[in-house]
N, C-alpha and C positions, 0 to 999 in steps of 0.2 A: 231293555235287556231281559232274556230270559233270566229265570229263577226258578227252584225247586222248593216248593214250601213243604216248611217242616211240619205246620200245622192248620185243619183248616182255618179258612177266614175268608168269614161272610165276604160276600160279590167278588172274593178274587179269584179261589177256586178250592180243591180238595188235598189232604197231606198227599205228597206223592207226586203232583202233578207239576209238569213243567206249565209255566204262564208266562207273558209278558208282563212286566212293569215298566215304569216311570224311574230310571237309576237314582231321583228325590228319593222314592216312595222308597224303592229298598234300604238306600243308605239311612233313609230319617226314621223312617219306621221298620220295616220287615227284619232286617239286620239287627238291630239293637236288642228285640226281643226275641228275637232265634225264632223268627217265623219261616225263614227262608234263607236258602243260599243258593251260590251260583251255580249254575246249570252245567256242568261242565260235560264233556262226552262220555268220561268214563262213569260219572254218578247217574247221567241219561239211561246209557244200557245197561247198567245195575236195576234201573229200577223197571225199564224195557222185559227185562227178563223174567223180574219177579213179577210184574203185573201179567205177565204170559202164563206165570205156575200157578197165580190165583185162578185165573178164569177157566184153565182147566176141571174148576170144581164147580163152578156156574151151572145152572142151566143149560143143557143142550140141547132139549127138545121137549113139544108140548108139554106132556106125557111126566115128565122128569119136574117141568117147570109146575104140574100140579100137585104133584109131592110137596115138593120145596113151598109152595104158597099154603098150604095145609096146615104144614109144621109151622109156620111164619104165623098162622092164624090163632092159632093154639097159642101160643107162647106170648110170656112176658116177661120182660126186659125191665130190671132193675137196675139203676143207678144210685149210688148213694155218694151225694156230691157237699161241699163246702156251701154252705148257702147262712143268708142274713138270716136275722129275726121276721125283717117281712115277705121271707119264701125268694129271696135275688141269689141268683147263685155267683160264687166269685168263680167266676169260668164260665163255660157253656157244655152243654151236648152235642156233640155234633155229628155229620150223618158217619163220617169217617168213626167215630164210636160205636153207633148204632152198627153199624159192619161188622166191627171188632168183635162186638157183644154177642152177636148171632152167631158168628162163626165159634167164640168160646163158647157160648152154651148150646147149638144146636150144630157144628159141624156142619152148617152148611154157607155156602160165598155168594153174594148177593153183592151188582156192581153197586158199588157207593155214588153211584153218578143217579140212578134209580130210585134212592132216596129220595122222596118229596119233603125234603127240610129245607125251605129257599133260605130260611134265617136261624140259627142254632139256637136251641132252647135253653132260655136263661131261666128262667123261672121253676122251683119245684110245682111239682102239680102229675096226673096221670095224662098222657097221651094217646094218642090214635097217628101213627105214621103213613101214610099208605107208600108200598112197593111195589115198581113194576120186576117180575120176574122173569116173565118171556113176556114176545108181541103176544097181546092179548090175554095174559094171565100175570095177575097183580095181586097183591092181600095188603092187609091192615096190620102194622104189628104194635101189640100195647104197649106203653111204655111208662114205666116210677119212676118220677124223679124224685128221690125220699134226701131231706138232711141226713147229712151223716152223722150216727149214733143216734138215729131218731126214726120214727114213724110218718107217713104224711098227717097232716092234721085234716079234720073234717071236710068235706066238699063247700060247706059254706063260707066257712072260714078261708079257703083258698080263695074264693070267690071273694070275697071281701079285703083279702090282702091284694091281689090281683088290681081290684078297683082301687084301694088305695094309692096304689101303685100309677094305678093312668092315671088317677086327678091331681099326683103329686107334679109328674110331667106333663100336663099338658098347663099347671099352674106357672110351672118353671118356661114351657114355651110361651104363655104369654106376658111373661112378665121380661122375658128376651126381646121378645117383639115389640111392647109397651117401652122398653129402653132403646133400643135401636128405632123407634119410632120418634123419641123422643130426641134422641140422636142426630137424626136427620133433620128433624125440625129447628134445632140449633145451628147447626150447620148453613138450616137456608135461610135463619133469622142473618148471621156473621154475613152469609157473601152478599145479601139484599142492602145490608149496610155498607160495606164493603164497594159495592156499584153505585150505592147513592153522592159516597165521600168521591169516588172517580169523579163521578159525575160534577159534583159542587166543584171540585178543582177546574175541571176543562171549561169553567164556565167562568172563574175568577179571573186571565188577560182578560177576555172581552170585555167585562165592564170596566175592567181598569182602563182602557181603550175608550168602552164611552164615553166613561169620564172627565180623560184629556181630552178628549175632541169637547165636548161641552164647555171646557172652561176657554173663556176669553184670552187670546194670546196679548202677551205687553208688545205695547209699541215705544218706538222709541221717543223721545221729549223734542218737540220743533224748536231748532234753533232760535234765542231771542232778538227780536229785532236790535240791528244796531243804534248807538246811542246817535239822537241827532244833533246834537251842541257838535258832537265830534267830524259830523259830516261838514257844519257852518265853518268850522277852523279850518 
C-alpha cells in the first residue's frame, strides 16, 4: 500500500514522501506511532504542490548553485536535542531537519533527497554533511549536535563515549549470537535424540519377530498306545 510518512525513517524514505509498504508494516508499526498515513489523492497533490513551491527556491543554475554552496560552507548548524548521559539522543537528526535548519537560518532550499545522511544521527558530537547542490557543485555543511541546556563536552571525551558505546553493542551482539548459538545447539542435541528413540522403535517388531521364530514350536503329545490285555479280551 502506498503511504505518506509523516516523519523521516531510516531505509524507508523522507517526511513528505509518498512510499510503498508492507500493509503489516503500516498497521504494526508506521501507524501506531504517527509515522505515516494513507496516501490518499487529495493529501498526494497537497503535497505535489507544495513540493513544486519549494524547489522554486533551489538552485537553478551553476552560477546560483555557487552562492548557495558558499553560504552552506560557512555555516553551522546547531541542534540542541534530548540526549543520555552517554551523548544517545532520544530521537534523531535527520536530513529532513538538516533542510528545515538551513532554510531557517540561511533562507536558502536545498533538496533533502541531496543530503548525504543514509542513517540519522543519533549521537551528540560535531559533523561534516556533505550536499549536492547542483550537477557538479556540492559543499560540506557543519553541524552540533549539543545536549540540551548544555554544551558539547570535549573531543576526547566524545570520543570515549562513542567507544563505549560500540563495545557496549557489539558485547550485546555477541552475547545474542553466543545464546542463539547455544540455541541451536540444544535444539540439535533434542531432534538427534528424538531420531535415535524413532529409530529404537522401528527396530523393536523385528526382534520381537526374531524371537518368535527362534523359539521351538509345541507339538502336540502322540496318542498312547492302546492297552493289550484289552485287545486279548
Amino acid at each position: 500500500m502506498e503511504v505518506i510518512l509523516l516523519q523521516d525513517v531510516d531505509k524507508v524514505g523522507l517526511r513528505g514522501e509518498v512510499v510503498s509498504v508492507a500493509r503489516g508494516y503500516m498497521r504494526n508499526y508506521l501507524a501506531p506511532r504517527r509515522l505515516a498515513e494513507e496516501a490518499t489523492p487529495a493529501r498526494v497533490a497537497e503535497l505535489e504542490k507544495r513540493d513544486s513551491q519549494r524547489a522554486r527556491h533551489e538552485a537553478a543554475s551553476f552560477d546560483q548553485a555557487q552562492e548557495i554552496a558558499d553560504k552552506l560552507s560557512q555555516a553551522e548548524l546547531r541542534f540542541d536535542v534530548n540526549a543520555g548521559p552517554q551523548g544517545t539522543l532520544f530521537g534523531s537528526v535527520t536530513a529532513t531537519d538538516i533542510a528545515d535548519e538551513i532554510w531557517k537560518q540561511l533562507k536558502v532550499r536545498v533538496d533533502r533527497r541531496k543530503i548525504d545522511l543514509e542513517v540519522s544521527i543519533k549521537r551528540v558530537g560535531r559533523y561534516q554533511i556533505p550536499i549536492e547542490v547542483f550537477t557538479d557543485v556540492s559543499a560540506d555543511v557543519k553541524i552540533m549536535v549539543v545536549p540540551e541546556g548544555g554544551e558539547l563536552p570535549p573531543e576526547e571525551e566524545l570520543e570515549a563515549m562513542a567507544t563505549a558505546e560500540r563495545e557496549a553493542e557489539e558485547a550485546q551482539a555477541a552475547a545474542a549470537a553466543e545464546a542463539a548459538a547455544a540455541a541451536e545447539e540444544a535444539i540439535a542435541e533434542v531432534e538427534a535424540e528424538d531420531t535415535e528413540a524413532e529409530a529404537e522403535e522401528a527396530t523393536e517388531p523385528e526382534a520381537g519377530a526374531e524371537s518368535a521364530a527362534a523359539t521351538p514350536q509345541e507339538t502336540e503329545p502322540e496318542a498312547a498306545p492302546a492297552d493289550s490285555s484289552a485287545e486279548r479280551s
